[in-house]
Structure formats: structure tokens, C-alpha cells
N, C-alpha and C positions, 0 to 999 in steps of 0.2 A: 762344394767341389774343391779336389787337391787345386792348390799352385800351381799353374804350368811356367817349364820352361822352358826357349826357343834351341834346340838342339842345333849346333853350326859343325861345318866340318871345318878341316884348317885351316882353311882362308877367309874364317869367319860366313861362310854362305849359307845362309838356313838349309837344316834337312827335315824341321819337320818340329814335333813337340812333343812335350812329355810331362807325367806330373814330377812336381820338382822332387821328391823321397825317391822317388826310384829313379830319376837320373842321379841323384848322389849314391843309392847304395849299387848301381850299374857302374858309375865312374864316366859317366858318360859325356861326350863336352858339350858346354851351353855357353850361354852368351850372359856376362853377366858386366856390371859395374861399377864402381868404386870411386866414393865422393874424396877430397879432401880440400879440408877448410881452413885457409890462413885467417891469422890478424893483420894486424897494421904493423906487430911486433913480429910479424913474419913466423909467430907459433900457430903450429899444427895442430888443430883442435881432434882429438883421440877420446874415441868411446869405447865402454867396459862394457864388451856385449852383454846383456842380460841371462842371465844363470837359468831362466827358462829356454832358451837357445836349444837346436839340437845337437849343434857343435861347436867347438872354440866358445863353451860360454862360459863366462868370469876374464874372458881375454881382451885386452888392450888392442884396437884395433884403430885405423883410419873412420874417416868423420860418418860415413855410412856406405853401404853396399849393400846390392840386392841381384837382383834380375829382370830386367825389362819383361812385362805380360808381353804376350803374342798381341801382335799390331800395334803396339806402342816403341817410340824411337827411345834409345837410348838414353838421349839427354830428359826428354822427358820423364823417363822414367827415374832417371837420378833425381830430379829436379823432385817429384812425387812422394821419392824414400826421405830426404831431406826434410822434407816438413812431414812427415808423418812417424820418421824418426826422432828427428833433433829438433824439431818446432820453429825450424830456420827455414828462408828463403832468399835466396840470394844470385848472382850472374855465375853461370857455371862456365867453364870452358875447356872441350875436349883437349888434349896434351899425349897421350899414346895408347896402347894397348898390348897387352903381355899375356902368352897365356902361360897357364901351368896347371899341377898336378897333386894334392895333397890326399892325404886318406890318414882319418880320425880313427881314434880309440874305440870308437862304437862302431868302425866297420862301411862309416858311409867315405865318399873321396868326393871331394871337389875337383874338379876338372873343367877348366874356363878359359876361354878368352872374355879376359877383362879387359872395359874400356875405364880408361882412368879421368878423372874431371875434374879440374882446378878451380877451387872458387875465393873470394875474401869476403870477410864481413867481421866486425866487429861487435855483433851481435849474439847476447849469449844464448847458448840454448835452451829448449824448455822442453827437457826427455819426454819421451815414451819410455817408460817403466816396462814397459810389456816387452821393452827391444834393446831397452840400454840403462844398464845397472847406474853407469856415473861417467864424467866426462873430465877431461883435464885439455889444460894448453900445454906445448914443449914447443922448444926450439928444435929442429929439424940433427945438431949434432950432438945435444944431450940423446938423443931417441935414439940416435944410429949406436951411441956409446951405453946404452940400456939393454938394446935388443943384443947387444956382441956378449953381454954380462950376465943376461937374464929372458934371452932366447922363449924358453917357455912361457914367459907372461904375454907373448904377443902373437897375430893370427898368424896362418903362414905364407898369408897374401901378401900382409904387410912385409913382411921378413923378405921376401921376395921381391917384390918389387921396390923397397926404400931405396935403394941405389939410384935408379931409372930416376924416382921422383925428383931427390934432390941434384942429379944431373937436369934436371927442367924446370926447379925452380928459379935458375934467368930466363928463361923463354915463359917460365907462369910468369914474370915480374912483368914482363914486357905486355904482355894479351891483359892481365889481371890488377898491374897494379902491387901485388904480394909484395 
């Protein structure tokens, strides 16, 4: 059975479901999530989507995202992609939500209100290949001076919301520790 995923209208309120391919080639908005994961060095742990990907893959992205299933909470679901991702577990903690609008070379469009999730660990990863080519640490103004230089190497979630982030990384420091 496809993917589902939870169809929201603006104000983030379920309207229903769908399999995840055709709400991306509809453009349709869903409800989706985005981990990311500091050190102790305060770098941002970034993964190479994997090149089996249907979109943005070989791209430099935050530490992992997905889509919450229907009847699973957000955080949990982050918490899920994380280790079944990056082989990490660790305390997440919600920080805001952004939605937006991108549409890929193959026709399909992301369309989400994402919630974003702040976590620390010092703990390296141990990929899933299936989902993520390779990983790296940055510090948060080498990445913003990367993505201004080299735009294409990164998702366009990321690209869109790094602002937001690092306007929150005093309030992650305070909830997190970071």
C-alpha cells in the first residue's frame, strides 16, 4: 500500500488523506516535518538525500523529514524518521512551523506545512543508505554562506526556512541546551 499523507488546510486542520505521489504530483498541502540536529559544537548535522529519492536527491538537506502516517503525532513521527533515518535517538523539541510551496524537475510540488524540531546529540549517525547517501556537520553561518553561493546543492525547504532556524537557535539553546 502507497504512503499516506495527512491533507491540512491553512490553519494546519486535517481534511482528510491521500497517497503520498499524488499529493505531491496534485501539489496538494499536507502536514509534514523536519528534524534538526546540533552538537555540543553547535553544528548542524546535514544529510545527502540518497540518489534513489524521488526528489531533491544528491541534495544537502537538514538532519531528516518526512510525514507523519495518519494517527501518529508529529513529534512521534519525527522521532520514528530519526532512527530509521540517521540511526540516532535523541530529545526533540518542537520550535515553529512554516509552510511553503516548491515544484521539482519531474513535475511533482511539495506543498506543506512543516513542523520543525530541535534536538542535540553528540552521537554520530549510522545512515540508512536507502534514504541518505552521506552526512556532514556545519556551523549554522558557513551553511547560510554556502546555500547564498551554491543555492542548488541544497532542498528548498532548507533554503527557506534557515532564516527562521537560526533566528531560534537562542530559544533551541535555552529548551535544548544547543
Amino acid at each position: 500500500m502507497e504512503e499516506q499523507v495527512i491533507l491540512v488546510d491553512v490553519n494546519d486542520v486535517p481534511k482528510g488523506q491521500m497517497d503520498k505521489m499524488e499529493a505531491h504530483e496534485k501539489g496538494l498541502l499536507h502536514r509534514a516535518f523536519s528534524v534538526f540536529i546540533f552538537n555540543s559544537k553547535r553544528e548542524l548535522l546535514l544529510q545527502q538525500r540518497a540518489m534513489s529519492k524521488y526528489h531533491s536527491r544528491g541534495l544537502w538537506t537538514n538532519t531528516c523529514c518526512s510525514h507523519p502516517r495518519i494517527g501518529e503525532s508529529n513529534i512521534n513521527a519525527a522521532k520514528r524518521r530519526l532512527i530509521e533515518e540517521m540511526g540516532m535517538d535523541c530529545e526533540l523539541n518542537f520550535l515553529f512551523k512554516f509552510t511553503y510551496k516548491a515544484s521539482f524537475e519531474n513535475g511533482l510540488t511539495e506543498h506543506e506545512i512543516d513542523h520543525v524540531y530541535f534536538g542535540m546529540s553528540n552521537e554520530l549517525p549510522v545512515i540508512n543508505k536507502e534514504e541518505v547517501e552521506s552526512f556532514k556537520y556545519i556551523d549554522l553561518d558557513t551553511l547560510k554562506k554556502d546555500i547564498a553561493v551554491n543555492p542548488s546543492a541544497y532542498t528548498p525547504w532548507l533554503r527557506i526556512c534557515l532564516d527562521e532556524v537560526i533566528a531560534h537557535a537562542s530559544t533551541a539553546k535555552q529548551k535544548t541546551g544547543i
